[in-house]
C-alpha positions, 0 to 999 in steps of 0.5 A: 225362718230358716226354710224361708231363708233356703227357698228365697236363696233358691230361688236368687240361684235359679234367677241367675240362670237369666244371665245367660242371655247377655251373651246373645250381645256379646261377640265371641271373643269378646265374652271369652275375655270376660269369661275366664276373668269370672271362672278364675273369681269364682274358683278363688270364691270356692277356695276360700268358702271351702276353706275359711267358712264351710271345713271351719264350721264344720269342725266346730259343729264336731270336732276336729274327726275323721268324719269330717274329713271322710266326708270331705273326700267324699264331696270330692270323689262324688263330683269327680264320679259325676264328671266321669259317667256325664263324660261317658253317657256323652260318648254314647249320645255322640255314637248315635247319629240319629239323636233328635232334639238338642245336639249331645252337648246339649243335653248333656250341659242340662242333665250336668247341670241339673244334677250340680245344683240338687247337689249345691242345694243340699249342701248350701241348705245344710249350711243354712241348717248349720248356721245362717251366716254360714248358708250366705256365705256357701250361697255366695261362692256358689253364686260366684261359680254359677254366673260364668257357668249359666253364661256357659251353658247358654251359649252351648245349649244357643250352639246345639240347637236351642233357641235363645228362648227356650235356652233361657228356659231351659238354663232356668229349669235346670236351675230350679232344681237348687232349690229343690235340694235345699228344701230336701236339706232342710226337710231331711235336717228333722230327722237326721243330722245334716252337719256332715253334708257342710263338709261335703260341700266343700269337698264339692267346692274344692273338686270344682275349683281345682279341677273345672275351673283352675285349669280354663284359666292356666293355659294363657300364653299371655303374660299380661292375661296370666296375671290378671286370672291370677289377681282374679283368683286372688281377688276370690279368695281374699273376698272370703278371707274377709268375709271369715274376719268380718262374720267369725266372731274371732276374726280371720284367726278364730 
């Protein structure tokens, strides 16, 4: 049952790279105004599934050790290396005046995007290994992050050269590797203990929210705009603040 649970989730993650295609009926300033309300949800969702769901459980599966914590930080620092050699491998596509196919920008949004959703599938599969509820709830801050990013991307991969078809497929194909990620989890849960990979995902979840997401939605020169992306990120958090005393069998405190 719990594979089933992990594939069907997959799979509702690979869906929503389908959103993309809303952005071919917006205007560009109008999905602007759209977007950054959504990136500053989903980095509240991310604060508060690392924090009130996946770090809890994590210590109540084995104490409150310095593994957990370890691992934590390695979450962190992985998608920090990520970042760093993605943004390097762009310096060298960007050096080639001769690349064919899809502009660097665009190649690059789909090998980072590919590589972000194996790693989200292997965390949000241990999750589910972990504890069912606990599977929904990371699925549920990842699913908040993935709907601005897939609106993202298609719009990156439409401006490198893609059209709005094979954009579509492409964000979908990039996608189906969540899935994927979550099937290795489980697989790999029969012969290891995949208990440390929860906090590792928060550490993912935490790295992508503090250093992606919050700072697109601190620059506004706007008061009004400001405290709507703060209400926005408010609102992220609370949303899991509540699922923690609605799921915890202790409630917010437990």
């Amino acid at each position: 049952m719990t594979l089933l649970w992990i594939v069907l989730s997959g799979l509702a993650m690979a869906a929503l790279a389908l959103v993309g295609v809303v952005t071919l009926s917006l205007r560009p300033e109008k999905l602007q105004r759209v977007l950054l309300p959504l990136v500053a949800f989903s980095a509240g969702s991310l604060l508060g599934g690392a924090l009130f769901h996946m770090l809890p459980a994590a210590i109540d599966a084995v104490g409150n050790t310095t593994a957990v914590w370890t691992s934590l930080a390695a979450g962190f620092l992985v998608f920090f290396l990520l970042e760093q050699f993605l943004h390097w491998h762009h310096c060298q596509q960007a050096a080639d005046e001769h690349a064919r196919g899809l502009a660097p920008t665009g190649g690059l949004i789909l090998l980072a995007d590919g590589l972000h959703n194996l790693i989200g599938g292997l965390s949000v599969g241990a999750a589910f290994v972990l504890d069912l509820r606990l599977g929904w709830i990371a699925w549920i801050a990842a699913a908040a992050h993935e709907i601005p990013q897939e609106l993202g991307d298609f719009g990156v991969l439409v401006r490198s050269g893609a059209s709005p078809r094979r954009a579509l497929l492409l964000n979908v194909l990039s996608a189906l590797t969540f899935p994927v990620g979550g099937v290795i989890a489980w697989f790999a849960s029969s012969s290891i203990d995949v208990t440390l990979l929860v906090p590792f995902a928060a550490g993912n979840f935490l790295y992508i929210a503090a250093a992606d997401l919050i700072p697109e939605v601190k620059k506004s020169e706007h008061l009004k705009t400001a405290a709507v992306h703060f209400l926005c990120l408010a609102a992220g958090i609370a949303l899991l603040l509540l699922l923690r005393a609605a799921f915890s069998p202790h409630g917010a405190a437990g």
